[in-house]
Biopython code that builds the backbone (N, CA, C, O; Angstrom):
import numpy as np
from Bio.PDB.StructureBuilder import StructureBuilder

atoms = [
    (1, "UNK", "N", (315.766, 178.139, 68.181)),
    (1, "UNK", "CA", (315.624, 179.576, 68.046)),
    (1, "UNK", "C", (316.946, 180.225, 67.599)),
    (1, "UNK", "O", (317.142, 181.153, 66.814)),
    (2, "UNK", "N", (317.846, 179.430, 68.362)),
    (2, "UNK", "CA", (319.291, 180.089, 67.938)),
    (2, "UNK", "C", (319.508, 179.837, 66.390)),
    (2, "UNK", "O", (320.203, 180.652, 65.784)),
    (3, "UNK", "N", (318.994, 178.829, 65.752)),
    (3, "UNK", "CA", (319.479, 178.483, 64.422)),
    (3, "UNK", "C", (318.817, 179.695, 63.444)),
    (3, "UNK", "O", (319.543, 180.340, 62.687)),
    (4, "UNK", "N", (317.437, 179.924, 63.534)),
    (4, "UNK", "CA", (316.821, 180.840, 63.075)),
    (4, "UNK", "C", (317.244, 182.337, 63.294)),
    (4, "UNK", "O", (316.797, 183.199, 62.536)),
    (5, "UNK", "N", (317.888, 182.579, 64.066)),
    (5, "UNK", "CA", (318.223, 184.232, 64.116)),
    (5, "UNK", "C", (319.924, 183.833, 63.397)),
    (5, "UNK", "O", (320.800, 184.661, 63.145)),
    (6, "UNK", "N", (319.975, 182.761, 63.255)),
    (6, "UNK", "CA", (321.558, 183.011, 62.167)),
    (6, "UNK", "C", (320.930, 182.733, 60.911)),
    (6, "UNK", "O", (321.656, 183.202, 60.034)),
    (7, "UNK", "N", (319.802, 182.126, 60.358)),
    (7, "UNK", "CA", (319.518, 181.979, 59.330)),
    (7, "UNK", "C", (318.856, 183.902, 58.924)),
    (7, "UNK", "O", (319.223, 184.637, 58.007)),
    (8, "UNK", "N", (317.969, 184.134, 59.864)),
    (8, "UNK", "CA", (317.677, 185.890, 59.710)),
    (8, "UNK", "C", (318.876, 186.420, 59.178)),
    (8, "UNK", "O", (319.062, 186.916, 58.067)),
    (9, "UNK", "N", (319.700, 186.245, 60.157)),
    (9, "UNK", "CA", (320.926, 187.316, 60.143)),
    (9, "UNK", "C", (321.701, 186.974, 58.510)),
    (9, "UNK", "O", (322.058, 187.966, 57.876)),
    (10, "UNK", "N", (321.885, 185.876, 58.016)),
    (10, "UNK", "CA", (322.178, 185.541, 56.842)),
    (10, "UNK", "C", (320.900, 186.265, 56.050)),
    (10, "UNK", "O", (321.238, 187.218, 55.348)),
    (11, "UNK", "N", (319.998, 186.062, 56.061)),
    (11, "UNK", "CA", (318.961, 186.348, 55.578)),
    (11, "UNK", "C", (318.927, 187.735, 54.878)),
    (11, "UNK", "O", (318.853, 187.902, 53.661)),
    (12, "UNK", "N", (319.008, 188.966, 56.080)),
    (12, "UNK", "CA", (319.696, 190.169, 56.351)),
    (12, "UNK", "C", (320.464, 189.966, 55.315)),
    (12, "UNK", "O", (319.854, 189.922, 54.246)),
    (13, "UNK", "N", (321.898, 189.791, 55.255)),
    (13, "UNK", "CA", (323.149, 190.001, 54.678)),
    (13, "UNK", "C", (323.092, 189.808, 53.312)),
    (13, "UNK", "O", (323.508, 190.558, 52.429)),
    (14, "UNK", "N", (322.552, 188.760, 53.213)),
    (14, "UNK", "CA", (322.378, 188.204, 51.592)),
    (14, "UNK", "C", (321.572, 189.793, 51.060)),
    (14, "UNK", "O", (322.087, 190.530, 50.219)),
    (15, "UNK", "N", (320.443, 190.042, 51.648)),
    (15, "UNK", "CA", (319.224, 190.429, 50.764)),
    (15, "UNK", "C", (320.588, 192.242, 51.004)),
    (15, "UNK", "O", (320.822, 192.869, 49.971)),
    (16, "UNK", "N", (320.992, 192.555, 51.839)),
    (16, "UNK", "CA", (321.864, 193.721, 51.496)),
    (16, "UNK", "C", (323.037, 193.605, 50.426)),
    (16, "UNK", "O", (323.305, 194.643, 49.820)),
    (17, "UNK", "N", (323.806, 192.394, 50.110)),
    (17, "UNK", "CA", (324.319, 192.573, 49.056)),
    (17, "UNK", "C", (324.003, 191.996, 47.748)),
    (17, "UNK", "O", (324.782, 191.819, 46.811)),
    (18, "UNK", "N", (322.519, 191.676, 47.827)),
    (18, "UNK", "CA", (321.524, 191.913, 46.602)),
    (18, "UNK", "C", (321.443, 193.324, 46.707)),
    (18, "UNK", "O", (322.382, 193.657, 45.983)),
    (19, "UNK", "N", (321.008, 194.227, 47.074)),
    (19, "UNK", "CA", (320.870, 195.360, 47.003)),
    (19, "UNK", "C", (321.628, 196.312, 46.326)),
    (19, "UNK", "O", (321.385, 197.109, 45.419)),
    (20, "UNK", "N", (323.019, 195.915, 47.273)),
    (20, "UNK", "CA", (324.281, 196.644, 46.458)),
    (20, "UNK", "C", (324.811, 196.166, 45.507)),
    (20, "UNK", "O", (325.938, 196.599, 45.266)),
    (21, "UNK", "N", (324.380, 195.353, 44.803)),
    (21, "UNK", "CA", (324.403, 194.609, 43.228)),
    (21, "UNK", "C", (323.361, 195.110, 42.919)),
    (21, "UNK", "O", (323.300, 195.037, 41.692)),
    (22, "UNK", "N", (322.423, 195.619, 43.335)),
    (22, "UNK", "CA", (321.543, 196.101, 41.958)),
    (22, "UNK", "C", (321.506, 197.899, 42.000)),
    (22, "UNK", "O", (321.189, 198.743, 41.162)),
    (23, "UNK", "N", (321.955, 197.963, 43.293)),
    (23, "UNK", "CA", (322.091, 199.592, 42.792)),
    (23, "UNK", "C", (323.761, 199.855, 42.127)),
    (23, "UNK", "O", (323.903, 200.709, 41.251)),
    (24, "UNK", "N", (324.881, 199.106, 42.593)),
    (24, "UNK", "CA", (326.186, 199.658, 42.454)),
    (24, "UNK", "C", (326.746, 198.598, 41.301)),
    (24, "UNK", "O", (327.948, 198.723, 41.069)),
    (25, "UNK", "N", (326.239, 197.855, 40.756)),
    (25, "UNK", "CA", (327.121, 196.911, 40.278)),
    (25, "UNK", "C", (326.610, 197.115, 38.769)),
    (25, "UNK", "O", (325.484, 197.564, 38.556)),
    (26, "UNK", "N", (327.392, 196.803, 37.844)),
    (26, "UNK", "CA", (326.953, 197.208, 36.509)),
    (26, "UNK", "C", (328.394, 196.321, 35.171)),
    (26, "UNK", "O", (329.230, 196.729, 34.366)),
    (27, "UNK", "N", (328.018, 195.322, 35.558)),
    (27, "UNK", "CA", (328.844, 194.509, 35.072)),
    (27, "UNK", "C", (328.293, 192.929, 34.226)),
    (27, "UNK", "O", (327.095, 192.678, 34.096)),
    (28, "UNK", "N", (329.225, 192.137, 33.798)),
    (28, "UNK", "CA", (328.131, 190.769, 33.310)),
    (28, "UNK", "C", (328.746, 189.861, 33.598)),
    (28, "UNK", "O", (329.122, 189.058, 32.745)),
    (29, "UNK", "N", (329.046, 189.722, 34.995)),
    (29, "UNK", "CA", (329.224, 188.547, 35.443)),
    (29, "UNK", "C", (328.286, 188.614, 36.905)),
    (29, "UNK", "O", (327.194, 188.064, 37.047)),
    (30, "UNK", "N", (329.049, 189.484, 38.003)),
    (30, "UNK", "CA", (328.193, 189.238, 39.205)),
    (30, "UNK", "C", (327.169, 189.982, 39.207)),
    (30, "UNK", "O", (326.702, 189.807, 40.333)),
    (31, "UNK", "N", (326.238, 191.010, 38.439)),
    (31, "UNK", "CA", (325.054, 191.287, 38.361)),
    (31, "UNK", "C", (324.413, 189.904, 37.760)),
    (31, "UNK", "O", (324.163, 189.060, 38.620)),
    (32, "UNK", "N", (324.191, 189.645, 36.761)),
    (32, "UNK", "CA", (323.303, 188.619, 36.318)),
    (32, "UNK", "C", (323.346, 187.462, 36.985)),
    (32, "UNK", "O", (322.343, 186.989, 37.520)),
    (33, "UNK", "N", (324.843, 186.737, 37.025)),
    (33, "UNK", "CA", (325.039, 185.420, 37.726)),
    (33, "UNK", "C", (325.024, 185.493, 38.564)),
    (33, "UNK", "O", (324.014, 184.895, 38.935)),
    (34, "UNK", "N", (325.718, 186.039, 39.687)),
    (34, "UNK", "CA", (326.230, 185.831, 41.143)),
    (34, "UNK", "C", (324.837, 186.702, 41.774)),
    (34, "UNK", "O", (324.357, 186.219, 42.799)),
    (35, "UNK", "N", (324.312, 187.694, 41.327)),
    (35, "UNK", "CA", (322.862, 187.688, 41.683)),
    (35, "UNK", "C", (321.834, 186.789, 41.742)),
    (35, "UNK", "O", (321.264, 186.380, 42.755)),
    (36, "UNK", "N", (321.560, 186.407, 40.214)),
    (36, "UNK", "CA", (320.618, 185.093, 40.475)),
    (36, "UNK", "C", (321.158, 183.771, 41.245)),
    (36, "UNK", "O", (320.277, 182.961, 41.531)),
    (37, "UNK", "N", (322.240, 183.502, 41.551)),
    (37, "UNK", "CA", (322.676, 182.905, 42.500)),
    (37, "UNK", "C", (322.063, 182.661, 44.007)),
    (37, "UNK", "O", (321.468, 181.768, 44.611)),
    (38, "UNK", "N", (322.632, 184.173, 44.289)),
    (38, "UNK", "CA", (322.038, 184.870, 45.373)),
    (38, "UNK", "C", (320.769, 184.683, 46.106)),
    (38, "UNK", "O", (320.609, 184.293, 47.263)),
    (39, "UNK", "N", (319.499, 185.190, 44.819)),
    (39, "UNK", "CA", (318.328, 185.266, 45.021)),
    (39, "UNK", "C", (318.030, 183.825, 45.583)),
    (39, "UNK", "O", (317.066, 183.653, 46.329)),
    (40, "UNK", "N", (318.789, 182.882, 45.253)),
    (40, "UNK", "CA", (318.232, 181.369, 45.450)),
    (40, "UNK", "C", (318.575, 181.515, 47.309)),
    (40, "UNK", "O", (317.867, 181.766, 48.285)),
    (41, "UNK", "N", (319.928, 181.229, 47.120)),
    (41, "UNK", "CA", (320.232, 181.779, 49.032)),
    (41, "UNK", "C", (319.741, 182.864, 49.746)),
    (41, "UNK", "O", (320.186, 182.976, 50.889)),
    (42, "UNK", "N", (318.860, 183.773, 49.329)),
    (42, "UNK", "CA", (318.156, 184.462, 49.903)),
    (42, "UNK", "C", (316.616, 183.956, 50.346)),
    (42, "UNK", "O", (315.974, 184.217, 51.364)),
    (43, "UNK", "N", (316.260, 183.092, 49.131)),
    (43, "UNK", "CA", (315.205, 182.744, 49.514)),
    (43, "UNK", "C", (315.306, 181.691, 50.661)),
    (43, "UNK", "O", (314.703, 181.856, 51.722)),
    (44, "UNK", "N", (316.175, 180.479, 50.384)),
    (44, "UNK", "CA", (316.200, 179.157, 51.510)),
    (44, "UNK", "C", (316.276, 179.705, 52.540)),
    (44, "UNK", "O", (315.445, 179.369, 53.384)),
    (45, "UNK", "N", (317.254, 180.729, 52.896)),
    (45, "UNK", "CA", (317.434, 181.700, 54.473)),
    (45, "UNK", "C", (316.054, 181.663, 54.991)),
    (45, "UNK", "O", (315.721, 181.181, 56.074)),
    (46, "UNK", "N", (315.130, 182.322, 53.950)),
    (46, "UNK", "CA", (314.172, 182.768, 54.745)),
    (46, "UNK", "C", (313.047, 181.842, 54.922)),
    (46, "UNK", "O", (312.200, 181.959, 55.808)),
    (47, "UNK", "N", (313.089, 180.692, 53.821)),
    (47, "UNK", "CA", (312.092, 179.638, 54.290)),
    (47, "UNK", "C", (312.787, 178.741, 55.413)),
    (47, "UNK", "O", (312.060, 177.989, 56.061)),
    (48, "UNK", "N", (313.951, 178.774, 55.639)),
    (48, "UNK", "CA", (314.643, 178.022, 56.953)),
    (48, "UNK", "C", (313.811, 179.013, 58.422)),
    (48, "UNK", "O", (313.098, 178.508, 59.289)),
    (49, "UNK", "N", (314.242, 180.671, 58.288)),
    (49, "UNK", "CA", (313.483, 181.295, 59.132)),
    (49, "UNK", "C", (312.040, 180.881, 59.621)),
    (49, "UNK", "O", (311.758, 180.767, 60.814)),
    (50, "UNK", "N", (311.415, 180.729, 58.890)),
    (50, "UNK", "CA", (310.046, 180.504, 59.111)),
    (50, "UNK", "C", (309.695, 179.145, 58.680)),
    (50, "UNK", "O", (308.506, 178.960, 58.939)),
    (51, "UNK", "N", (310.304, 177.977, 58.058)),
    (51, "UNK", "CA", (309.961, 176.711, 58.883)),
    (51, "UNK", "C", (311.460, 176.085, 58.759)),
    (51, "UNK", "O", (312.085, 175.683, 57.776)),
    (52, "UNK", "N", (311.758, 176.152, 60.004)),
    (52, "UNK", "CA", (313.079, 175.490, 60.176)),
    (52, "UNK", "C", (313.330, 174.080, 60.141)),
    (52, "UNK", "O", (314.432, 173.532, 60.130)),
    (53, "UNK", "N", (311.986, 173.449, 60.122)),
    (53, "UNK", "CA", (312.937, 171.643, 59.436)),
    (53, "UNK", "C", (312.351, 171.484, 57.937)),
    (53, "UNK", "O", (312.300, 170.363, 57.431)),
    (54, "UNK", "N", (311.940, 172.553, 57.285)),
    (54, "UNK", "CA", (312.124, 172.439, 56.143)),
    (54, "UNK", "C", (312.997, 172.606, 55.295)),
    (54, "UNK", "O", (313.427, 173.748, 55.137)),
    (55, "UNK", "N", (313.688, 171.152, 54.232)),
    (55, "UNK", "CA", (314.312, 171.510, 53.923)),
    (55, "UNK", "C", (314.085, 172.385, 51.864)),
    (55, "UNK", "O", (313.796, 171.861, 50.788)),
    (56, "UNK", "N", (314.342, 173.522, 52.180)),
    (56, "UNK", "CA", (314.118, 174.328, 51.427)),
    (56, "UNK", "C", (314.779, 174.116, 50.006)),
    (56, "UNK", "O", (314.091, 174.721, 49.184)),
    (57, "UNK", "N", (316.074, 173.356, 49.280)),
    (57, "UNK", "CA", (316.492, 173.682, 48.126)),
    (57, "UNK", "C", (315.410, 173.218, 47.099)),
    (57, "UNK", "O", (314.516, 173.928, 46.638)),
    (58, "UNK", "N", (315.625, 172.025, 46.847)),
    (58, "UNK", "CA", (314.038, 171.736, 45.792)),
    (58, "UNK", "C", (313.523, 172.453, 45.928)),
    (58, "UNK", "O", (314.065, 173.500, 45.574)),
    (59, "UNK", "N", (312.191, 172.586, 46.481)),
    (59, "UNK", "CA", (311.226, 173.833, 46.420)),
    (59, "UNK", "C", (311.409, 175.534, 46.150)),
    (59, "UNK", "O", (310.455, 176.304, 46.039)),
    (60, "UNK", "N", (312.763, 175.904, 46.077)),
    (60, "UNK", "CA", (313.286, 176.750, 45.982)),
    (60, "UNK", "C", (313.229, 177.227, 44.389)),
    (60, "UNK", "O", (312.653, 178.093, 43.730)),
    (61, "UNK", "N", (314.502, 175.764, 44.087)),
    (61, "UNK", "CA", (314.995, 176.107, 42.801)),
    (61, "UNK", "C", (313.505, 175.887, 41.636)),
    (61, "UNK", "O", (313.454, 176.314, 40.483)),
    (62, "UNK", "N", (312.201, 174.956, 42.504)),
    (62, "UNK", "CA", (311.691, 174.492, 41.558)),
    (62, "UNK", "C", (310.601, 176.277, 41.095)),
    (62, "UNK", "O", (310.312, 176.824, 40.031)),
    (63, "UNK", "N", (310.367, 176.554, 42.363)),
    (63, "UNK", "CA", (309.734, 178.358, 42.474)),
    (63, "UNK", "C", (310.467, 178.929, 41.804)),
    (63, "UNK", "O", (309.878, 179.122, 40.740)),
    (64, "UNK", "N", (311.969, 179.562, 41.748)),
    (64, "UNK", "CA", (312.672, 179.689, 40.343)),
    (64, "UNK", "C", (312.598, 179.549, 39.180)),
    (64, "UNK", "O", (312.502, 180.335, 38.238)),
    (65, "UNK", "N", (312.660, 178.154, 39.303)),
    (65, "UNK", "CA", (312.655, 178.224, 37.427)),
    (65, "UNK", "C", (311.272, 178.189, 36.557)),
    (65, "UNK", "O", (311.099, 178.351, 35.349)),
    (66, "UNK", "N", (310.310, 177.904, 37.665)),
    (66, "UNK", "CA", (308.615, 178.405, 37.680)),
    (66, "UNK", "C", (308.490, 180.016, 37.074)),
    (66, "UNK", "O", (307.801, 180.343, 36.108)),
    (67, "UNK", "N", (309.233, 180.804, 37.796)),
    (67, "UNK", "CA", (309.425, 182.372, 38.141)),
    (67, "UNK", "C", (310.002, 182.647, 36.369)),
    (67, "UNK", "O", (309.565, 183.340, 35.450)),
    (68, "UNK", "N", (310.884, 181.943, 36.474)),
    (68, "UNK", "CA", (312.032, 182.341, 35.313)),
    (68, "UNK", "C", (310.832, 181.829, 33.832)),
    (68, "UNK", "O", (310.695, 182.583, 32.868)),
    (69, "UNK", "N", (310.063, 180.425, 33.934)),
    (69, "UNK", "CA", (309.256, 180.081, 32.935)),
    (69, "UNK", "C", (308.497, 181.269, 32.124)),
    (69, "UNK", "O", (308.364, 181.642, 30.958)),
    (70, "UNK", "N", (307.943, 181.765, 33.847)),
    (70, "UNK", "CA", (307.033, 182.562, 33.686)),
    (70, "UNK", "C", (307.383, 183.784, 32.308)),
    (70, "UNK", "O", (306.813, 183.830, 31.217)),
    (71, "UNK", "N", (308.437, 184.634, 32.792)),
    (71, "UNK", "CA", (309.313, 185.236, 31.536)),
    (71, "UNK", "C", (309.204, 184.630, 30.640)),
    (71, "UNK", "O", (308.756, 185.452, 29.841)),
    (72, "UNK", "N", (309.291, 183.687, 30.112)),
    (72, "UNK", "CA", (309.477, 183.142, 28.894)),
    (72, "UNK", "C", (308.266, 183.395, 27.932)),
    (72, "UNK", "O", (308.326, 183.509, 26.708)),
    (73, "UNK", "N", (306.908, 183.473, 28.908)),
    (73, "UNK", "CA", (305.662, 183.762, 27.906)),
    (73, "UNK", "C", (305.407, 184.907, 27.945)),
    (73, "UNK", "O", (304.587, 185.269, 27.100)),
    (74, "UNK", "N", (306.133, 186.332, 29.202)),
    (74, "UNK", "CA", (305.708, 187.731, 28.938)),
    (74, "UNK", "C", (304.977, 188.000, 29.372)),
    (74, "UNK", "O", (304.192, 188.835, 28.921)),
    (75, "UNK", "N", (304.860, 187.381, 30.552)),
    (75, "UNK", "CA", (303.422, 187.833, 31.747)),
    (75, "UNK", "C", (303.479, 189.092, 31.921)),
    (75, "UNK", "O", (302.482, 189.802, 31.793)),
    (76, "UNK", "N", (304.766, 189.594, 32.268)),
    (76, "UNK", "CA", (304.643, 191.037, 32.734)),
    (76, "UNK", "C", (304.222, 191.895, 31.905)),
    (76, "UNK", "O", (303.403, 192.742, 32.261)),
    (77, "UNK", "N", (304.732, 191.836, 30.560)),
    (77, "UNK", "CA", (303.575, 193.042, 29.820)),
    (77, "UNK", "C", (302.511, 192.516, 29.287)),
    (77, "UNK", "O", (302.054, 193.192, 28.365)),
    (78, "UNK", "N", (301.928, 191.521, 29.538)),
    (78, "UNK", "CA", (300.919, 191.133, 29.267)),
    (78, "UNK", "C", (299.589, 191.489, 30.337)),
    (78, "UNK", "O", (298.412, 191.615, 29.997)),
    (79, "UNK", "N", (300.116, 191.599, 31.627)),
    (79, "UNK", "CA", (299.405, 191.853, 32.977)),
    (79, "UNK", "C", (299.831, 193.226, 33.358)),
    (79, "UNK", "O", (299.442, 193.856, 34.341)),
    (80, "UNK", "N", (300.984, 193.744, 32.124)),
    (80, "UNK", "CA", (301.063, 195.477, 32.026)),
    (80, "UNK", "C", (301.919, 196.303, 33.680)),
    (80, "UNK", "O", (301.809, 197.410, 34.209)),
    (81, "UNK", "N", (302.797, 194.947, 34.028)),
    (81, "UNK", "CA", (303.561, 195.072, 35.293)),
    (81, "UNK", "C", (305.068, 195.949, 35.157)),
    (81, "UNK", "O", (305.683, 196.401, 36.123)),
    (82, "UNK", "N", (305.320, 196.019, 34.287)),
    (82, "UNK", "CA", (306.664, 196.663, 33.651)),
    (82, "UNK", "C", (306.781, 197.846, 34.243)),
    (82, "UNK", "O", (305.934, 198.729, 34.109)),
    (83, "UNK", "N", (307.954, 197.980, 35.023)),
    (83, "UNK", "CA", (308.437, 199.364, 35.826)),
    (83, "UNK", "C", (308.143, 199.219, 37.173)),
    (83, "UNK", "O", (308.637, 199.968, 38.015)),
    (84, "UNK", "N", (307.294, 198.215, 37.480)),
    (84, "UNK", "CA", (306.723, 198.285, 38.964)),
    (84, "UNK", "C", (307.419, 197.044, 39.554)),
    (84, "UNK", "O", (308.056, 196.202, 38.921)),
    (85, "UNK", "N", (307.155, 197.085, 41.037)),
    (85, "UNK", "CA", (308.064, 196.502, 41.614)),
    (85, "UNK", "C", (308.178, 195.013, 41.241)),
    (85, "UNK", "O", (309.172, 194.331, 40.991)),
    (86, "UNK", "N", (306.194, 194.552, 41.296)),
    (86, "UNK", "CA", (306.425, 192.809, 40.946)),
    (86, "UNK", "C", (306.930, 192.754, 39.767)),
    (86, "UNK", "O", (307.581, 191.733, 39.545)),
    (87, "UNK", "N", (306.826, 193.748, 38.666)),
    (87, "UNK", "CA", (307.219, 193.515, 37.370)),
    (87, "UNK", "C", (309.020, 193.284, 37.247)),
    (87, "UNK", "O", (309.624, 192.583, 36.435)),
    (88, "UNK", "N", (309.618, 194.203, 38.434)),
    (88, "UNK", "CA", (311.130, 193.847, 38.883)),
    (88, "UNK", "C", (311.158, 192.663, 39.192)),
    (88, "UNK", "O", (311.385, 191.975, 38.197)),
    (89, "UNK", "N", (311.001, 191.925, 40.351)),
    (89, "UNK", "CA", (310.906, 190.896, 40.798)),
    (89, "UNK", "C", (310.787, 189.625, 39.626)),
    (89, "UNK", "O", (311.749, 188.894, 39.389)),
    (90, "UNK", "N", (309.690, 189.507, 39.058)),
    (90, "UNK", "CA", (309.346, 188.446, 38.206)),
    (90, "UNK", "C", (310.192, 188.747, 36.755)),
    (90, "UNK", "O", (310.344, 187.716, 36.099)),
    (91, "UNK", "N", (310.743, 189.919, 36.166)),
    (91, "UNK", "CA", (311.537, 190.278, 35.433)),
    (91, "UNK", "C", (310.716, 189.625, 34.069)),
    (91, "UNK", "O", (309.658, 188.999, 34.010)),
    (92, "UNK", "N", (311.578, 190.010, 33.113)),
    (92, "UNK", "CA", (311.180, 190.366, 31.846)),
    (92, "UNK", "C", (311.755, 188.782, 30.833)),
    (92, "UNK", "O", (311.084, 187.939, 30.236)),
    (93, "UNK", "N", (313.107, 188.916, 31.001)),
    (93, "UNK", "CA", (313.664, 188.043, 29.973)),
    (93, "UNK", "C", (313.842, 186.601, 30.546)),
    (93, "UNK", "O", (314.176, 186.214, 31.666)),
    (94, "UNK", "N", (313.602, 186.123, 29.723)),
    (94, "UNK", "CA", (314.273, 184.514, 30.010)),
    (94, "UNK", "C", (315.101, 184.412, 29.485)),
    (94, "UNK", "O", (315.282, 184.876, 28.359)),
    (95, "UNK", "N", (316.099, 183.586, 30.314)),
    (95, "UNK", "CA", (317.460, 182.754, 29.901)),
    (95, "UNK", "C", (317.712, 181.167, 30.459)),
    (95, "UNK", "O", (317.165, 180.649, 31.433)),
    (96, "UNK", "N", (318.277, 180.819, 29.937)),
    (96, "UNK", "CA", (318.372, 179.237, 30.290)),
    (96, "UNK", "C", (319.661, 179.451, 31.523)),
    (96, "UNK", "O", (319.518, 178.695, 32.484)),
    (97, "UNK", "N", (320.455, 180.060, 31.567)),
    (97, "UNK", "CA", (321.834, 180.111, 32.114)),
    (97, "UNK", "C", (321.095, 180.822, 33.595)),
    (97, "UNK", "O", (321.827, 180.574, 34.553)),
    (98, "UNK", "N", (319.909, 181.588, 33.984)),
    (98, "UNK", "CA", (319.158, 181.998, 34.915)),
    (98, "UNK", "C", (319.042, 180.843, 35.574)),
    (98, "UNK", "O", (319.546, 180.947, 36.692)),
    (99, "UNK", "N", (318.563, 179.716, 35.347)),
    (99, "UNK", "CA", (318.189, 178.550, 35.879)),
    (99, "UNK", "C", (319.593, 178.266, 36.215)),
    (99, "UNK", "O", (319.972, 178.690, 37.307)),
    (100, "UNK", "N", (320.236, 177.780, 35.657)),
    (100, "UNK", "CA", (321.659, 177.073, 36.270)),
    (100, "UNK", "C", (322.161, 177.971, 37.424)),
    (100, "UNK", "O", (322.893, 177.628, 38.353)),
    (101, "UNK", "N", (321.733, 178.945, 37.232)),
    (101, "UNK", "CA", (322.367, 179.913, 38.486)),
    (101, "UNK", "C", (321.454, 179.651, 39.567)),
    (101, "UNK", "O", (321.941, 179.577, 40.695)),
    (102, "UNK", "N", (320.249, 179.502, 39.424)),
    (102, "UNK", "CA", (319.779, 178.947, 40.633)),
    (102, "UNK", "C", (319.826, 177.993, 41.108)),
    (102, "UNK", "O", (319.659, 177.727, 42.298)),
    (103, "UNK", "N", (320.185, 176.966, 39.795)),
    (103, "UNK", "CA", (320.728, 175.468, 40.658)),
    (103, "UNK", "C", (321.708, 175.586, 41.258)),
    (103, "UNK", "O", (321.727, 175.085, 42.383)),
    (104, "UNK", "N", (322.771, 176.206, 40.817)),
    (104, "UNK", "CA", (324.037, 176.702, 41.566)),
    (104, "UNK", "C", (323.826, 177.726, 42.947)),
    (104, "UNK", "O", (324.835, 177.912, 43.627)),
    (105, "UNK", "N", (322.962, 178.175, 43.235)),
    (105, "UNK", "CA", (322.994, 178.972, 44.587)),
    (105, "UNK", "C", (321.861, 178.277, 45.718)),
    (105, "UNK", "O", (321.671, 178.489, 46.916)),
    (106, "UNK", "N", (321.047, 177.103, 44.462)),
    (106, "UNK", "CA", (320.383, 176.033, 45.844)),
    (106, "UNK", "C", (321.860, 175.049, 46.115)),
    (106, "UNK", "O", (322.172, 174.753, 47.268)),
    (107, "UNK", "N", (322.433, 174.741, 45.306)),
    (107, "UNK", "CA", (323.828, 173.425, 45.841)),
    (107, "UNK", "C", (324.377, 174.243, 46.536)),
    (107, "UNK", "O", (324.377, 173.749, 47.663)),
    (108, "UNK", "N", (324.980, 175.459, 46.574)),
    (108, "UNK", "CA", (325.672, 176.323, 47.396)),
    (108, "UNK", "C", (325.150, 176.548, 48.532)),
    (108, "UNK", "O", (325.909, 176.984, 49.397)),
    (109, "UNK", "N", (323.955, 176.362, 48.822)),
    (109, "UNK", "CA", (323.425, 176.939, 50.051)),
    (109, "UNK", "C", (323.233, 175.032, 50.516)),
    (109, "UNK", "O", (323.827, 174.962, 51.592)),
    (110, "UNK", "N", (322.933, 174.228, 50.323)),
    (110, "UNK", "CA", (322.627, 172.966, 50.572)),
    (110, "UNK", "C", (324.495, 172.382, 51.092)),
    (110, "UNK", "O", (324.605, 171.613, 52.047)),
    (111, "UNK", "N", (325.676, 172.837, 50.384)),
    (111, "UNK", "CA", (326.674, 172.300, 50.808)),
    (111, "UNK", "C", (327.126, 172.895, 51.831)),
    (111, "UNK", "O", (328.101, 172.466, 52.448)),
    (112, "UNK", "N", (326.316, 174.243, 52.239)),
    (112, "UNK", "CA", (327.056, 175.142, 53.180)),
    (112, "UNK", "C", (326.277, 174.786, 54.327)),
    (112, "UNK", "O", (326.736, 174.997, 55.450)),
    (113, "UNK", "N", (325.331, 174.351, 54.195)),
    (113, "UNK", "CA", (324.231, 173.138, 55.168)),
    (113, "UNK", "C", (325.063, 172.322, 55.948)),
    (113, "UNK", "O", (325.158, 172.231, 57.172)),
    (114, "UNK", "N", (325.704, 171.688, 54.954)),
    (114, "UNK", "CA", (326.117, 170.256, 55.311)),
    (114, "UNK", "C", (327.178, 170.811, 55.981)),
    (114, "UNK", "O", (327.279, 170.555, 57.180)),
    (115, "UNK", "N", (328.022, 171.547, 55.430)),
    (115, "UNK", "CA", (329.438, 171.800, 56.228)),
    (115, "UNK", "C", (329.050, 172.440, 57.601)),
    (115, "UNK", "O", (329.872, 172.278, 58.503)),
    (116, "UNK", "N", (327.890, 173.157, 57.893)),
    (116, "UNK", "CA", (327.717, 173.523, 58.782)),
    (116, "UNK", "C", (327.716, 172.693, 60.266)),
    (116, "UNK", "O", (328.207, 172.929, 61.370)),
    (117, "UNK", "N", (326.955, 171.669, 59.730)),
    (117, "UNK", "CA", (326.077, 171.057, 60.231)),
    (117, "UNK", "C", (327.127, 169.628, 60.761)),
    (117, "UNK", "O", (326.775, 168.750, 61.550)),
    (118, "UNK", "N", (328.084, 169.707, 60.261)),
    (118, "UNK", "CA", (328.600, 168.199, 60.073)),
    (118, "UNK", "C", (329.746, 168.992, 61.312)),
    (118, "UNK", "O", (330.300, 168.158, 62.028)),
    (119, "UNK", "N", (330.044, 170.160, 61.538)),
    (119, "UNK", "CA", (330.878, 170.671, 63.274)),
    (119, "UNK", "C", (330.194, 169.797, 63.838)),
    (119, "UNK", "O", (330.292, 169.625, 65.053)),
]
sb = StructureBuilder()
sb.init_structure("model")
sb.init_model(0)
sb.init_chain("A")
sb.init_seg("    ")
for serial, (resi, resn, name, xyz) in enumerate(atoms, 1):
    if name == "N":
        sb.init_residue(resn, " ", resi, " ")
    sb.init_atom(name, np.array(xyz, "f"), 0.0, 1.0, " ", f" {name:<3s}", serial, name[0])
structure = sb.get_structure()
């Protein structure tokens, strides 16, 4: 139980400075990258929350770059989602460098595992 209310509490933290990157930040490095980064460690937090011996990176990054595919064919104005929230979420453009950022924020969250874990 104790592991899960630090994974929340990370959980929490992450998804607030996603927030303040997307309302305050307006730049092209940590909006695009260090966000989609992010989003990856936001998500494992919360599949650790709710099943805690799962281990979450694969399945993570693979929902990612699923997510990110998806862009690539234009679901959202195709299903006419544009401006609305899922249409935020699932976003518009594809990039290849989107993906590496999520591989990079599942290894980041997977080494911060280990270091944790290895006290």
């Amino acid at each position: 139980m104790k592991r899960r209310l630090g994974y929340l509490a990370a959980f929490f933290l992450v998804l607030l400075l996603e927030i303040f990157i997307g309302v305050f930040i307006r730049d092209n490095f940590i909006r695009p990258y260090v966000g989609d980064m992010l989003v990856t460690v936001l998500l494992c937090c919360l599949c650790r929350v709710i099943l805690p011996r799962f281990s979450p990176t694969i399945p993570v990054f693979l929902f990612s770059a699923v997510v990110e595919g998806i862009q690539c064919f234009g679901l959202t104005e195709k299903l006419g989602l544009q401006g609305t929230v899922m249409g935020i979420i699932i976003g518009s453009t594809f990039d290849w460098k989107d993906i590496f950022c999520y591989a990079l924020g599942c290894i980041a969250f997977a080494i911060t595992e280990w270091l944790l874990n290895k006290k």
